[in-house]
LORO-609342 format. One record per residue: residue in one letter; x, y, z of N, C-alpha, C in turn. Coordinates in steps of 0.1 Angstrom, whole numbers, plus 5000, padded with zeros to 4 digits. Layout:
SITE	A	X	Y	Z	X	Y	Z	X	Y	Z .
...
//
This chain:
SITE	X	4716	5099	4913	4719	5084	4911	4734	5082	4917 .
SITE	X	4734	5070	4924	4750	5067	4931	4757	5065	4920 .
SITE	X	4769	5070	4917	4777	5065	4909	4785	5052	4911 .
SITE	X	4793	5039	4905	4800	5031	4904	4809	5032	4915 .
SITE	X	4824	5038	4912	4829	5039	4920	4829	5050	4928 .
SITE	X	4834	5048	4946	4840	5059	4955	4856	5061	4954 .
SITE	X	4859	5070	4948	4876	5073	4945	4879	5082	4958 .
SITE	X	4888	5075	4970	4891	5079	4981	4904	5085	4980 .
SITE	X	4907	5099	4980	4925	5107	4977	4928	5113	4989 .
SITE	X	4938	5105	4996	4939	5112	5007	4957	5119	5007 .
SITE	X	4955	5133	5014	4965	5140	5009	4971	5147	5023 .
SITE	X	4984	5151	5023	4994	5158	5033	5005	5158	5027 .
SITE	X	5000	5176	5022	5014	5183	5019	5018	5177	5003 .
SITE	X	5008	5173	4997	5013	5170	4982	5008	5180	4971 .
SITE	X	5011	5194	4978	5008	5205	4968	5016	5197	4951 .
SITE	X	5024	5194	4949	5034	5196	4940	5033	5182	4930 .
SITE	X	5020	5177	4941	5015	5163	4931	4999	5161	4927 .
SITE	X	4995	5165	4940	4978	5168	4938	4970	5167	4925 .
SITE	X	4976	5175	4916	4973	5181	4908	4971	5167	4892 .
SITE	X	4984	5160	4896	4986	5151	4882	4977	5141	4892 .
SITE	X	4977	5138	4904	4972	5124	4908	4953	5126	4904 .
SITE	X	4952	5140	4907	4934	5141	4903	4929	5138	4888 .
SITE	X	4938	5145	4885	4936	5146	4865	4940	5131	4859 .
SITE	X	4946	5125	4868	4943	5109	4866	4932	5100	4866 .
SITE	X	4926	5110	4878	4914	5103	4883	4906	5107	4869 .
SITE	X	4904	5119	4870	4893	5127	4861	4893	5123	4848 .
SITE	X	4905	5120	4842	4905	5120	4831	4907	5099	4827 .
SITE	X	4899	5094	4835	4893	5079	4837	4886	5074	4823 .
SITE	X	4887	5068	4813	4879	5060	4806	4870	5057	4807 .
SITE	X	4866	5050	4825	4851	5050	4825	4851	5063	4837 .
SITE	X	4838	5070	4833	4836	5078	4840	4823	5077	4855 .
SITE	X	4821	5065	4857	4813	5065	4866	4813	5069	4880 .
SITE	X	4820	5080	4885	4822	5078	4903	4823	5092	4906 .
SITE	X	4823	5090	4918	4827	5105	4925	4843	5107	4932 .
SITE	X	4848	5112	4937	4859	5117	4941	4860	5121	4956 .
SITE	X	4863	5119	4965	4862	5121	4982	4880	5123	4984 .
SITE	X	4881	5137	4988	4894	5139	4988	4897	5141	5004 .
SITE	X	4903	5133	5011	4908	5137	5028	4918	5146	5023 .
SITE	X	4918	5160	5030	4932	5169	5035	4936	5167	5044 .
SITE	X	4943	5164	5051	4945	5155	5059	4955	5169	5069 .
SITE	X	4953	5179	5069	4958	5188	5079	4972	5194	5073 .
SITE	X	4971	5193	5056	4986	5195	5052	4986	5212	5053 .
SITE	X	4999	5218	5054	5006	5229	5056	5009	5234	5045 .
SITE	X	5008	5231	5035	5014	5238	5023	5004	5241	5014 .
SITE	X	5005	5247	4998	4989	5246	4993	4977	5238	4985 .
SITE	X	4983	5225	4995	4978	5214	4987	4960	5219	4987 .
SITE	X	4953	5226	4999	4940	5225	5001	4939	5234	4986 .
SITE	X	4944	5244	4980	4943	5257	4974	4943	5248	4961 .
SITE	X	4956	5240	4958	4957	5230	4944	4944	5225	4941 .
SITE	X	4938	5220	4952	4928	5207	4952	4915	5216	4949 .
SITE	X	4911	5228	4951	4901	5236	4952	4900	5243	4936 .
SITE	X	4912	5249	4933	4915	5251	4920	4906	5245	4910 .
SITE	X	4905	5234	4911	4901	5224	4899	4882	5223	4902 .
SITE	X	4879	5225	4890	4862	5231	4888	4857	5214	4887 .
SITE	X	4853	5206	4894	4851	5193	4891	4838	5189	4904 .
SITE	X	4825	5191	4897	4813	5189	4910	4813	5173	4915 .
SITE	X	4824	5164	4909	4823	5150	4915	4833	5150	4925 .
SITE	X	4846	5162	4927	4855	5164	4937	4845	5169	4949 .
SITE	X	4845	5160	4961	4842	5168	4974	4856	5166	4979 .
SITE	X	4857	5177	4986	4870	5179	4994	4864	5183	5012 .
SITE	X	4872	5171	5020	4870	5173	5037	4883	5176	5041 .
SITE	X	4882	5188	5046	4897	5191	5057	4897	5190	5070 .
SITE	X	4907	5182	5073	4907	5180	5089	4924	5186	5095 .
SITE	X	4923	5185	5110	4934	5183	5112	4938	5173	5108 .
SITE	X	4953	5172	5113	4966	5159	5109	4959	5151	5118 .
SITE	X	4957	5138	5110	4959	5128	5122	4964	5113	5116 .
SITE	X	4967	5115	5105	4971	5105	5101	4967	5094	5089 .
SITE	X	4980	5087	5083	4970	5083	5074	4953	5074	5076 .
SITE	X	4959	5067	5085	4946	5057	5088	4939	5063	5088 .
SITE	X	4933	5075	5102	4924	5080	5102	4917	5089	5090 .
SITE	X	4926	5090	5082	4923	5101	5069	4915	5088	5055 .
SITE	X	4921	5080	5058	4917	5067	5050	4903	5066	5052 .
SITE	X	4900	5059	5067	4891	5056	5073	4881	5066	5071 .
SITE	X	4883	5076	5072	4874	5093	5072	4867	5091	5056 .
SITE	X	4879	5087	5047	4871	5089	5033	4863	5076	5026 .
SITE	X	4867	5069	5036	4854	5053	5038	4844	5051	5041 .
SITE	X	4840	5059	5054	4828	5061	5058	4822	5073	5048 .
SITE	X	4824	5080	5043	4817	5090	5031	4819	5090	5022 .
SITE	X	4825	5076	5016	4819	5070	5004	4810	5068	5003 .
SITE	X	4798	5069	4993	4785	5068	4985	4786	5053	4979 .
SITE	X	4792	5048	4977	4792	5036	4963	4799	5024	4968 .
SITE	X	4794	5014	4964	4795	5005	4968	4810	4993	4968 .
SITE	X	4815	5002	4957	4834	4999	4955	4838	5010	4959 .
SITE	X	4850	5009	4965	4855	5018	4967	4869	5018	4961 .
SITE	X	4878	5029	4958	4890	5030	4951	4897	5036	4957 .
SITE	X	4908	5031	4968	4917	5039	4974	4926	5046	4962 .
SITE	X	4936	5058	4966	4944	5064	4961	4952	5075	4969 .
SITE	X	4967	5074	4968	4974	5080	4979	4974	5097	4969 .
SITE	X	4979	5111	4977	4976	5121	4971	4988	5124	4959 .
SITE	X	4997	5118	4959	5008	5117	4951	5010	5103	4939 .
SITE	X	5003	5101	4942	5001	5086	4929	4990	5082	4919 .
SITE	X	4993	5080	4908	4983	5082	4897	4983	5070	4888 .
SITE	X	4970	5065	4883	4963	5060	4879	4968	5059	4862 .
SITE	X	4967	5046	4854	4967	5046	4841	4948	5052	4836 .
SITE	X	4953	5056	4823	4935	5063	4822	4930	5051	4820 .
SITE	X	4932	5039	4818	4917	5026	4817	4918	5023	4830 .
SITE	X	4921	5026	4838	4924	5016	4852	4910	5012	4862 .
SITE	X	4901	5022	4860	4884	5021	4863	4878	5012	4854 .
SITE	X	4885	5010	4841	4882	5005	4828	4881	4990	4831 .
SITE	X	4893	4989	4836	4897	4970	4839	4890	4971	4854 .
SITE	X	4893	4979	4863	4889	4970	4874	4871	4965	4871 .
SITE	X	4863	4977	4864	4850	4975	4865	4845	4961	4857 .
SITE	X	4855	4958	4849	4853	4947	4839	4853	4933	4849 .
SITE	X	4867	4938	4858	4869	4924	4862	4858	4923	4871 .
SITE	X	4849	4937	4880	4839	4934	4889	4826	4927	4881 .
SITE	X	4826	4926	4871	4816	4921	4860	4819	4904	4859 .
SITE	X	4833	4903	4855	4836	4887	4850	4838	4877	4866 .
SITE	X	4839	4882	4878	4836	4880	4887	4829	4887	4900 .
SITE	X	4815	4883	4900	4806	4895	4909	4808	4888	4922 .
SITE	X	4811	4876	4925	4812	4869	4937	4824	4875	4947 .
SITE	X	4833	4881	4937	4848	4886	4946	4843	4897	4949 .
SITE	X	4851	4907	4963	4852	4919	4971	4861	4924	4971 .
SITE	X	4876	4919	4968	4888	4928	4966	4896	4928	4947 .
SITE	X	4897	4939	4944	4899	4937	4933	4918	4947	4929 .
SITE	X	4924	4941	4922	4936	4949	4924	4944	4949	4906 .
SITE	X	4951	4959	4911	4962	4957	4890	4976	4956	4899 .
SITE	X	4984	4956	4890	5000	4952	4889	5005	4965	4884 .
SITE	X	5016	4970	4897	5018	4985	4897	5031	4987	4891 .
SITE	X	5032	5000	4890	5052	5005	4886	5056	5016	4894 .
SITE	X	5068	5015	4899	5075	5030	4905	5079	5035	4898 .
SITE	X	5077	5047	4900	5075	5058	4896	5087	5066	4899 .
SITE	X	5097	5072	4894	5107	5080	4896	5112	5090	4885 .
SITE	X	5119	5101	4889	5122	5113	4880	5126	5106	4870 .
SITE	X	5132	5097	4861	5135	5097	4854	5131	5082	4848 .
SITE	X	5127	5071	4856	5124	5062	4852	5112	5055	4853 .
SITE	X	5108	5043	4852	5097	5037	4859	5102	5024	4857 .
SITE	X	5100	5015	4867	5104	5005	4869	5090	4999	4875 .
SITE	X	5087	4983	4865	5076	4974	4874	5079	4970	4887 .
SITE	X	5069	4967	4893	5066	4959	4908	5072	4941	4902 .
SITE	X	5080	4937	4913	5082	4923	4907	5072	4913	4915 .
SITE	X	5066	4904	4911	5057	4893	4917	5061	4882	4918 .
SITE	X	5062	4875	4925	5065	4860	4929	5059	4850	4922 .
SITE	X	5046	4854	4912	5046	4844	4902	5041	4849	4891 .
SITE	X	5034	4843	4881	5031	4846	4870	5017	4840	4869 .
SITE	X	5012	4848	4859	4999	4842	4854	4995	4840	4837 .
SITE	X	4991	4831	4836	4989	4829	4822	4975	4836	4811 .
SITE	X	4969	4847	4820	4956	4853	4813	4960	4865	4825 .
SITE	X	4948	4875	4816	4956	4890	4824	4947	4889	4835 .
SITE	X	4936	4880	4841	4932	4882	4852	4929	4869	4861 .
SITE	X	4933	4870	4871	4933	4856	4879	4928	4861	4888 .
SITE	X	4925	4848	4902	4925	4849	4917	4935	4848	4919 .
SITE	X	4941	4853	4934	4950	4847	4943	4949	4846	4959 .
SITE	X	4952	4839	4962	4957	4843	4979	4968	4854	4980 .
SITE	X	4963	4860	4985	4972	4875	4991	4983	4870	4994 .
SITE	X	4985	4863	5008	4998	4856	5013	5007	4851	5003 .
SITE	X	5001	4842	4995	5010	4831	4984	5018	4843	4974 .
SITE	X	5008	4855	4971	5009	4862	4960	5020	4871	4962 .
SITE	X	5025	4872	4982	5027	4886	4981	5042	4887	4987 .
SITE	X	5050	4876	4986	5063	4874	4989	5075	4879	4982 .
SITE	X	5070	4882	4974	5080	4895	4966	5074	4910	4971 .
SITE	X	5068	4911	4958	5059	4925	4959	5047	4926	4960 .
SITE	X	5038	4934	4976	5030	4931	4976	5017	4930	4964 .
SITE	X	5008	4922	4961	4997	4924	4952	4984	4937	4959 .
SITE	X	4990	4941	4970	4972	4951	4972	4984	4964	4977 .
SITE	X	4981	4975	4974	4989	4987	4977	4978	5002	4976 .
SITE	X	4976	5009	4985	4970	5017	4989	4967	5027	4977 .
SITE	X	4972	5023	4966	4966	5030	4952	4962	5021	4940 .
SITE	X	4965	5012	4946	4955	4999	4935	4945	4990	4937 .
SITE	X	4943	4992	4950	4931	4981	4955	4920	4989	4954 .
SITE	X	4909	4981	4948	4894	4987	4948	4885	4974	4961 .
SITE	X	4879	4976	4968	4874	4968	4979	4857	4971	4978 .
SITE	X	4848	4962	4983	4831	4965	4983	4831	4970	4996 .
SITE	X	4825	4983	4998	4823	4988	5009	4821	4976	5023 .
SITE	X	4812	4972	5021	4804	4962	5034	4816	4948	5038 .
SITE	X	4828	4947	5035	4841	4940	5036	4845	4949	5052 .
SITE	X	4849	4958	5054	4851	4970	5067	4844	4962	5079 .
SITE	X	4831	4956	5075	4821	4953	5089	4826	4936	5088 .
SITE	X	4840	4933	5082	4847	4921	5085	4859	4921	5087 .
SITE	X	4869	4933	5079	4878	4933	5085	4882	4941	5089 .
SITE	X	4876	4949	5095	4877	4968	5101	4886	4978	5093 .
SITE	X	4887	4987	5103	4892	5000	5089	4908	4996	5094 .
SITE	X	4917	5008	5087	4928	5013	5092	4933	5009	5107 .
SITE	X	4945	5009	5113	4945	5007	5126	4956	5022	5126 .
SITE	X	4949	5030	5134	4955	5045	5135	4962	5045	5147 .
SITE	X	4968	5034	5153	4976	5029	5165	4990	5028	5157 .
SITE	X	4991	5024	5147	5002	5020	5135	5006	5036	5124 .
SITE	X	5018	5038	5129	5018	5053	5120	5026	5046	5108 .
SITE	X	5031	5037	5104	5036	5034	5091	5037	5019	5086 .
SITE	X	5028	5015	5079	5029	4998	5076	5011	4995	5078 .
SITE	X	5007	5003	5080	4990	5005	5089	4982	4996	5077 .
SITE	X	4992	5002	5058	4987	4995	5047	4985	4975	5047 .
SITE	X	4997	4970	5056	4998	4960	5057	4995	4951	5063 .
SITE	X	4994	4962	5075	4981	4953	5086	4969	4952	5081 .
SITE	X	4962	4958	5077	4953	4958	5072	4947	4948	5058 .
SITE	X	4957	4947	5045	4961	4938	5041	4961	4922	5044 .
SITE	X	4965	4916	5057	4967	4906	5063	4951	4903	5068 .
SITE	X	4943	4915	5072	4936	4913	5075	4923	4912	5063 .
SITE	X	4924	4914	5052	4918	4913	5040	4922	4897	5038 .
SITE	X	4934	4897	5037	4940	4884	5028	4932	4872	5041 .
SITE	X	4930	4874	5051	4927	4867	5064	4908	4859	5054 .
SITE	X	4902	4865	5051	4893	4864	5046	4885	4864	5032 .
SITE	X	4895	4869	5027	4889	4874	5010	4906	4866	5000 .
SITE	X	4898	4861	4988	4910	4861	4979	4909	4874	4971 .
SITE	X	4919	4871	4961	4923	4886	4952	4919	4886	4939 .
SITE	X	4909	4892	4930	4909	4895	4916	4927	4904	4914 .
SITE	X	4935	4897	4905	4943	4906	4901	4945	4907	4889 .
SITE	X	4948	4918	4883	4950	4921	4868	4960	4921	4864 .
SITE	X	4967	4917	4857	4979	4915	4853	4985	4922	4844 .
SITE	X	4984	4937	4844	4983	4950	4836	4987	4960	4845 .
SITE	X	4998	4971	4842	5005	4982	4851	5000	4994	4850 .
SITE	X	4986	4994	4857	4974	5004	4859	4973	5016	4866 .
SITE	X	4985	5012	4875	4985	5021	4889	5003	5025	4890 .
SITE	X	5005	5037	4893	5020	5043	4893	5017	5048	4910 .
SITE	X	5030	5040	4916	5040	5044	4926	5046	5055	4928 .
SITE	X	5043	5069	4931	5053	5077	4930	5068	5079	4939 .
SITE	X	5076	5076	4937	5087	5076	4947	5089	5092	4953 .
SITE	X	5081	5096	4964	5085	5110	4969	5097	5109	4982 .
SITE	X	5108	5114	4981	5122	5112	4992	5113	5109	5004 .
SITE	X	5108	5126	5008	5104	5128	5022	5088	5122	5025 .
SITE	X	5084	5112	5020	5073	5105	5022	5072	5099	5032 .
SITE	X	5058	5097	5042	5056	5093	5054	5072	5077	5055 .
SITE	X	5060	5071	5041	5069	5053	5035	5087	5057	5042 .
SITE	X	5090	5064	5036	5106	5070	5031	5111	5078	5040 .
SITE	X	5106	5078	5049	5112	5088	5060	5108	5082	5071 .
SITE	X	5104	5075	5074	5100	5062	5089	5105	5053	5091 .
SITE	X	5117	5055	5097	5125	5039	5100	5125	5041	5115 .
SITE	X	5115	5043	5124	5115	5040	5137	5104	5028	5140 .
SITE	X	5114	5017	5147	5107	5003	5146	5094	5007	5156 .
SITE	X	5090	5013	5164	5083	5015	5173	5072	5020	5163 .
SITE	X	5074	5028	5150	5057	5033	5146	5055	5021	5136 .
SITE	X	5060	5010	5136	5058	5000	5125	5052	4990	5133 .
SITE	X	5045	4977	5122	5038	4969	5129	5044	4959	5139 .
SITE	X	5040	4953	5147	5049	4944	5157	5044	4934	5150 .
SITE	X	5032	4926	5145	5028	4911	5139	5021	4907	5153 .
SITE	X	5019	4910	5160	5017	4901	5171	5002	4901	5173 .
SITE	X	4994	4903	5163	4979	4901	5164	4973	4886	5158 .
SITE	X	4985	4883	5147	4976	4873	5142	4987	4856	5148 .
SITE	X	4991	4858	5158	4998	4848	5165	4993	4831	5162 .
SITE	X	4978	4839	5169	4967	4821	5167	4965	4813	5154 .
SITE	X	4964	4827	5145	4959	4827	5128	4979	4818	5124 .
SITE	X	4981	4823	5128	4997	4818	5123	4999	4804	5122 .
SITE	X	4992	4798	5138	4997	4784	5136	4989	4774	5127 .
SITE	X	4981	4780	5117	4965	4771	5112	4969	4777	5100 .
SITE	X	4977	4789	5100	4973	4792	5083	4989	4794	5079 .
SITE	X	4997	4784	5071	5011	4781	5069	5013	4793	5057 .
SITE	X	5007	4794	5050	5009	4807	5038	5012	4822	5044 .
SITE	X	5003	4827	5056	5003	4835	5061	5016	4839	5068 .
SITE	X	5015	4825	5079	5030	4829	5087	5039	4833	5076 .
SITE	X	5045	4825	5066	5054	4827	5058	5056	4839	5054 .
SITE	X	5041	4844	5050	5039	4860	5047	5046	4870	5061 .
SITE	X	5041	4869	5072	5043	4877	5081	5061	4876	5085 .
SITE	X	5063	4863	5083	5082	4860	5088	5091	4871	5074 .
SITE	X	5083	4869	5068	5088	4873	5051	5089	4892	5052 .
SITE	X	5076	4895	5062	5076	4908	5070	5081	4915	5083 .
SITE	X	5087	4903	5090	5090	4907	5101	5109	4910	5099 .
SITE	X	5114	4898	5091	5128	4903	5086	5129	4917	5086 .
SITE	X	5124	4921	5075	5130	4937	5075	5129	4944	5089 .
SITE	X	5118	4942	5093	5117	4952	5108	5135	4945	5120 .
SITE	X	5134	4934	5116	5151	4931	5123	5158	4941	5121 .
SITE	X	5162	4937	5103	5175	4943	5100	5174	4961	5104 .
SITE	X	5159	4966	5103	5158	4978	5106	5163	4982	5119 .
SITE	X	5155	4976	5132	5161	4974	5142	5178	4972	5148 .
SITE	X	5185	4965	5140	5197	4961	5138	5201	4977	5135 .
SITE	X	5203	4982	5121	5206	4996	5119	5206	5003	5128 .
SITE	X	5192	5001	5139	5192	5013	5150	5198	5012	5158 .
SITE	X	5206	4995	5162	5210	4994	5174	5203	4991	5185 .
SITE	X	5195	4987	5184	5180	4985	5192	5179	4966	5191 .
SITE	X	5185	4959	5200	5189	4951	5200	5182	4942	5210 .
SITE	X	5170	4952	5216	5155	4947	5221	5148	4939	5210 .
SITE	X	5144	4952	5202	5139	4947	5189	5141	4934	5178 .
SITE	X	5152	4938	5176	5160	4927	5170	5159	4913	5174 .
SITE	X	5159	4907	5185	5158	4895	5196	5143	4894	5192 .
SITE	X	5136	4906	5194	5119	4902	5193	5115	4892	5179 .
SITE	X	5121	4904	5168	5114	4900	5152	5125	4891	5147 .
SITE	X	5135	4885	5153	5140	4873	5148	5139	4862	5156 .
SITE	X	5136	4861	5168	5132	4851	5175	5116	4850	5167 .
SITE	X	5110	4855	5169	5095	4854	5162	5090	4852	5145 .
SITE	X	5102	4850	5143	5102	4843	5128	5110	4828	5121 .
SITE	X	5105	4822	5117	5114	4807	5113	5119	4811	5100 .
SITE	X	5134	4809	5100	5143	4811	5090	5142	4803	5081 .
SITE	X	5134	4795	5080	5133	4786	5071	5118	4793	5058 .
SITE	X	5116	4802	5065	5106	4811	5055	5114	4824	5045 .
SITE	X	5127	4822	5051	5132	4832	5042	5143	4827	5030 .
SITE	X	5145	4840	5023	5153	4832	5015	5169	4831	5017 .
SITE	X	5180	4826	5012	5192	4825	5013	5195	4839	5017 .
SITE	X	5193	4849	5008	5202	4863	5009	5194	4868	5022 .
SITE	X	5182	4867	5024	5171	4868	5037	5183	4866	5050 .
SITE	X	5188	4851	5052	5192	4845	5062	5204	4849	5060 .
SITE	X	5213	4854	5055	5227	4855	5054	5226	4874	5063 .
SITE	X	5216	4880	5057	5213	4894	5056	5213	4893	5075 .
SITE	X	5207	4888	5080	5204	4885	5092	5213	4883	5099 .
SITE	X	5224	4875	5096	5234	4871	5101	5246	4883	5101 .
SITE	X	5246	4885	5091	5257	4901	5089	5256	4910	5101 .
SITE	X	5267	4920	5099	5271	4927	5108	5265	4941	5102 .
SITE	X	5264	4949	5108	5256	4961	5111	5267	4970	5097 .
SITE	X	5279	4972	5093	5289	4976	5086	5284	4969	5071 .
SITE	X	5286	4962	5070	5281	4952	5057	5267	4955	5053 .
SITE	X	5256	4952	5065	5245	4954	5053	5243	4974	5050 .
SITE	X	5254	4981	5057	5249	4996	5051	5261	4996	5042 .
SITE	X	5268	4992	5038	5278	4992	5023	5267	4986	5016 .
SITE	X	5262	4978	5019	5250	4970	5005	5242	4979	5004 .
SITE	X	5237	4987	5013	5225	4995	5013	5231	5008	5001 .
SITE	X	5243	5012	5009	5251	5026	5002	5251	5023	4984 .
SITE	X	5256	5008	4984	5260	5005	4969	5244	5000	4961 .
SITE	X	5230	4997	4966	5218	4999	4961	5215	5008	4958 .
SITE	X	5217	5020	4969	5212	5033	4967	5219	5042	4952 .
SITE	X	5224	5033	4947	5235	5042	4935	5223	5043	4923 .
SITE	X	5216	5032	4926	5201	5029	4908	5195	5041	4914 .
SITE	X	5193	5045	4928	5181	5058	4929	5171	5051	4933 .
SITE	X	5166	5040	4933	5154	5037	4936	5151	5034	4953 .
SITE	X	5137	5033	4962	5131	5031	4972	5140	5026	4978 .
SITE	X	5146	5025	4994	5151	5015	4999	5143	5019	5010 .
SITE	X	5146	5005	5019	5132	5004	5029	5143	5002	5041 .
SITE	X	5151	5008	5042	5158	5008	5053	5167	5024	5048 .
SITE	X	5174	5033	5065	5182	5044	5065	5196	5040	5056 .
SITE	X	5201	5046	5049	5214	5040	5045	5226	5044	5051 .
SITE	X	5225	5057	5063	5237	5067	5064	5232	5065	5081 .
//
């Protein structure tokens, strides 16, 4: 019998995490699903961690490296079940978290993306995801775009999707080596609204040397320039993408890459951003890395180099 959900774990090099992110899975409230693990060509003993564990609903595929997308995409097509549950190999799950999403696939059967409200995850703390609005019951709709101008609402370990959604908004784009989550995203939010739960179901793990955390070359990040047409018809969206193309500036800016820079701020209306947005833009290359140096003091993610 197919089980409920397909829990898709895709892994490189997270011997040192593997381990808590599966026993997350496993140790699920509801227990309906199977487990589809991509190895994704890691070097270390992540295959050996993952094999360890006596569990006949773990199948484990090893491939070479080729990336997240492709490793995403690999555990999508060999999904059995008709939801699917992404999950990165380093990030773990509250134990009801199968619990709520299956409920919410119940209180609404008509929706295809379903998501919870996450926390980062760090040595010593956890800190919630902040959201641009609020909701008055723990589960609502939203527009992706509207929803996701703070922090995004769908993130590669909380989103559960209906298989047959792929044959409308395709897989991964394995052209994109970092942000690939977001493109993709845009292209969900392009067509589907959001079940979201308003409960911190899903943990962030902050790892230093992570693909996220270690890629500040504007060249493997997304340019935006697919949904140009969609831009001028859908006003939530642009806003979304200007709201995304900022940071790739200031990134750019840090590099000194002043091609770039001219690209993703000419191609955004400042009037989508916020004050500190527009001021941040305007600054000098010296100023926003003292802001960056004096962020970096909490310890937490920063999405730009600081040194």
């Amino acid at each position: 019998m197919i089980p409920f959900f397909s829990v898709v774990v895709t892994v490189y090099n997270k011997a040192e995490f593997i381990l808590d992110t599966l026993n997350s899975v496993l140790q699920q409230s509801f227990q309906d699903f199977e487990i589809i693990v991509i190895n994704d060509g890691s070097t270390d003993n992540s295959k050996t961690v993952i094999e360890s564990i006596e569990n006949k609903r773990i199948r484990l595929i090893s491939t070479p490296n080729q990336g997240a997308s492709l490793a995403r995409n690999r555990g999508i097509k060999e999904a059995n079940c008709n939801f699917i549950a992404l999950l990165d190999g380093d990030d773990e799950w509250d134990k009801d978290y199968l619990k709520h999403i299956h409920h919410a696939i119940s209180a609404y059967p008509e929706y295809s993306i379903f998501t919870t409200a996450v926390a980062h995850k760090y040595s010593k703390k956890i800190v919630p995801a902040s959201y641009n609005f609020s909701q008055n019951k723990v589960t609502s709709i939203h527009n992706f775009f509207e929803s996701s101008l703070d922090h995004t609402i769908l993130t590669s370990s909380s989103i559960v999707f209906k298989k047959q959604i792929i044959e409308i908004t395709g897989y991964f784009d394995p052209d994109i080596k970092s942000g690939q989550d977001t493109d993709l995203w845009i292209r969900i939010g392009l067509h589907y609204d959001i079940v979201f739960i308003d409960k911190i179901l899903a943990y962030y793990r902050f790892v230093s040397k992570s693909l996220s955390n270690t890629t500040f070359n504007v060249g493997a990040k997304p340019k935006f320039d697919k949904y140009l047409n969609e831009e001028q018809e859908n006003k939530s969206l642009k806003i979304y993408v200007d709201r995304n193309r900022f940071p790739l500036a200031i990134l750019s800016k840090l590099n000194n890459d002043q091609q770039s820079f001219d690209y993703y701020k000419n191609s955004l209306d400042e009037n989508h951003l916020a004050l500190k947005q527009k001021l941040l833009l305007k600054s000098p290359k010296w100023l926003i890395k003292l802001l960056l140096n004096i962020k970096s003091l909490k310890g937490e993610k920063l999405y730009y180099p600081k040194s």
